[in-house]
N, C-alpha and C positions, 0 to 999 in steps of 0.2 A: 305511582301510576300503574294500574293496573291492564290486562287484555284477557277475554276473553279466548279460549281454545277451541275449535270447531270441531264437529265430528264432520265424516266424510256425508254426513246429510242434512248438515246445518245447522244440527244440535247443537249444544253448550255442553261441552265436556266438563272442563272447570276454569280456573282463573290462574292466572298468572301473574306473577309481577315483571313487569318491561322493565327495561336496561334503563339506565341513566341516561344515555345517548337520545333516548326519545323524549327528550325536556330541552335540547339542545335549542337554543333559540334561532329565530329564522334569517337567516343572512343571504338574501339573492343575490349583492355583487358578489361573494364569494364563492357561490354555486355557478355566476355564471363566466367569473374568471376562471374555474378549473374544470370548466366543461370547455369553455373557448381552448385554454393551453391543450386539454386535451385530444382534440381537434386537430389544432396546428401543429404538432408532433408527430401528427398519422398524418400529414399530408407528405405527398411525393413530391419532389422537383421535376419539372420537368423543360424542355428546352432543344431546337432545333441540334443541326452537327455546325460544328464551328464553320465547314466549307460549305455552306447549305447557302445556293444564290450564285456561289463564284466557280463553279463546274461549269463551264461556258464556253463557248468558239469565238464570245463575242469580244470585237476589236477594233478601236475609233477608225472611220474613215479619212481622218485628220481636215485639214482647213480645205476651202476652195471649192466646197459643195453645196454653201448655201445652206448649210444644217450643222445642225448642234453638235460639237466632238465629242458625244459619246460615244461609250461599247457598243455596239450591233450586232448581232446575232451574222455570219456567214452567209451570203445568199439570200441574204433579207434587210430590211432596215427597221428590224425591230430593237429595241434597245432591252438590254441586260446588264445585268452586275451591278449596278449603281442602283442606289436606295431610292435617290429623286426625280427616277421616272418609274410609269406604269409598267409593270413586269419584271422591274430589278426586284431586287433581294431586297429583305426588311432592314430596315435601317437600324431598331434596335428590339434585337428576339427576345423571348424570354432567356432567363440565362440561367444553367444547374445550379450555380455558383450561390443564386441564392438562397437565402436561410430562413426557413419558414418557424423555426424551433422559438418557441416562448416556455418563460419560467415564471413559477409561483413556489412559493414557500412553503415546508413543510406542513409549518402549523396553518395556515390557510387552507391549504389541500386534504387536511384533515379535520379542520373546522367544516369544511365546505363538505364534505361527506355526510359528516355527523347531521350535520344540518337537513341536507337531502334525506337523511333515513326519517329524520324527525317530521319531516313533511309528509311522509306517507301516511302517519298517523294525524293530517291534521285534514277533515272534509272539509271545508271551506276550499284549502289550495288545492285537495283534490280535483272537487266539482268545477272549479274557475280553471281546469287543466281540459275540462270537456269529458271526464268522464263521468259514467252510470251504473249506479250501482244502488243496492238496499241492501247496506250492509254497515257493521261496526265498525269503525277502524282502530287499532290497525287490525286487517283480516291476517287471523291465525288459524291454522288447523293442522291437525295429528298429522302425526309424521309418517301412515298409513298412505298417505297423499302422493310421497316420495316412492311407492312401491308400484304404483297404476302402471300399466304394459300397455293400455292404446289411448288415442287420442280422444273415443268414445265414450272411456270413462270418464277421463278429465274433462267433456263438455257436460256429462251429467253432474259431477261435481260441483263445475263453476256456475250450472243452474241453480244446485241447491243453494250454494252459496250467496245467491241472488247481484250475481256479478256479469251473466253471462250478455247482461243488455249490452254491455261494453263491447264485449268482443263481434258480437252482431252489426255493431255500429263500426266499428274499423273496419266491419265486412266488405258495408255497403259503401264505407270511404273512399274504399281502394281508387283510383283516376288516373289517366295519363298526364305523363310529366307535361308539362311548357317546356317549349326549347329544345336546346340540340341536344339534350339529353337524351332525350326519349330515343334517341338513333347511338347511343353510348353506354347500352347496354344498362341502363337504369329507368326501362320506359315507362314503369307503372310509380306512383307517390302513393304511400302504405300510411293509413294510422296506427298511430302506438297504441295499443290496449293494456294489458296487465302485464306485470311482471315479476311471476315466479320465483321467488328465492329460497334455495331450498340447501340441503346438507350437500348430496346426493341429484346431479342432476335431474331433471323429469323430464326425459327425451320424447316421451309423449304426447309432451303439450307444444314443443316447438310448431307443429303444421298448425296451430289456431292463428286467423289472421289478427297480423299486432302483437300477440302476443310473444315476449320473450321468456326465457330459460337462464337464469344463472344458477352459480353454487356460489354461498356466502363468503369463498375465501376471496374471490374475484370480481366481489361488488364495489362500482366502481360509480361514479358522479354522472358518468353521460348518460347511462342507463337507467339510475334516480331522476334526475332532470333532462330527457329530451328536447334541444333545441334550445337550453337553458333556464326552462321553464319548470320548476321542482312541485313535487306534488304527484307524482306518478302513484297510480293504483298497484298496490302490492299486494301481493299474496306470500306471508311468511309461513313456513315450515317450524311447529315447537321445536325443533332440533335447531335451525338455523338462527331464530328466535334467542336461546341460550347463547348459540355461538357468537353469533352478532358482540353480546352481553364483556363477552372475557377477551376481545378483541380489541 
């Protein structure tokens, strides 16, 4: 299996031969178990304080009043501390305690990669992921790509490249979140567009909207398959490309 090499203006340098790993056949339940674990591994616990509800003045009025012997708040007849009325404390909170951690298996997690890299190179699952492009896959180009200083360059590039309709499109995506996010410091929903792999970070192209930035030693399954869904538009670096290869 061969790939073409791009130049920095869309030309055809020359040819290459791709790694084994991009013949790798396509397995979605195992891309999207080891996008799931790796998910539930980043999540945080989290959970009220144990006395949360029972810091209170409130205390039964006992029998002979015609009303319910619960807690009451001091100077009022409101009720407190008990779960089964309005105002008491929750009956059952979240709790630290629990354990949000899930496992998968080596050679799964490494199948399931392999997998994910090999989808970059397939247009079919690219295009059915939503993205745009008029380009070869998989998109390679000179490792001259890795040296760019602004973000200016890199949108002339990813023009030449006939890839930039993508990142236009995540542009215009961008929307306010549903729900009580949007007040949780997560207020805008971002589309994914390209993603960068390169030797040598390209800190450059991080402000395109969508667009991410790795380096090859740190490519990982959620960033191949967002959302679990494999087939993500890549951008390989010939450098990265090799290294991928001996990894």
């Amino acid at each position: 299996m061969e790939g073409r090499v791009l130049s920095l203006k869309g030309k055809t340098k020359k040819k290459v031969a791709l790694p084994e790993l991009f013949e790798e056949s396509y397995r979605p339940d195992l891309i999207k178990k080891a996008v799931v674990v790796s998910q539930a591994n980043r999540r945080q616990a989290y959970g009220p304080q144990r006395t949360a509800g029972l810091k209170t003045s409130a205390d039964s009025w006992g029998s002979g009043r015609g009303v319910a012997q619960v807690p009451r708040l001091k100077n009022s007849s409101r009720v407190a501390r008990v779960p089964q009325a309005v105002g008491g404390r929750r009956a059952h909170p979240p709790s630290v305690a629990r354990v949000f951690v899930e496992k998968i298996n080596k050679k799964e997690k490494h199948r399931a990669i392999r997998s994910a890299i090999a989808a970059t190179a397939n247009p079919d699952l690219v295009k059915a992921r939503g993205h745009r492009f008029d380009a070869t896959l998989p998109l390679i180009v000179e490792d001259a790509f890795e040296d760019l200083a602004s973000t200016r360059q890199i949108a002339v590039v990813l023009a030449a490249l006939n890839v930039w309709q993508d990142v236009d499109k995540a542009k215009r995506g961008k929307h306010v979140r549903a729900g009580k996010g949007k007040r949780r410091g997560r207020r805008y929903k971002n589309k994914k567009s390209i993603l960068i792999i390169s030797l040598k970070p390209v800190l450059a192209a991080r402000n395109l909207p969508g667009v991410d930035v790795i380096t090859v030693d740190k490519l990982n399954v959620e960033l191949l398959a967002p959302g679990t869904h494999a087939g993500r538009l890549a951008l390989w670096t010939q450098s990265a490309i090799n290294a991928v290869g001996k990894g």
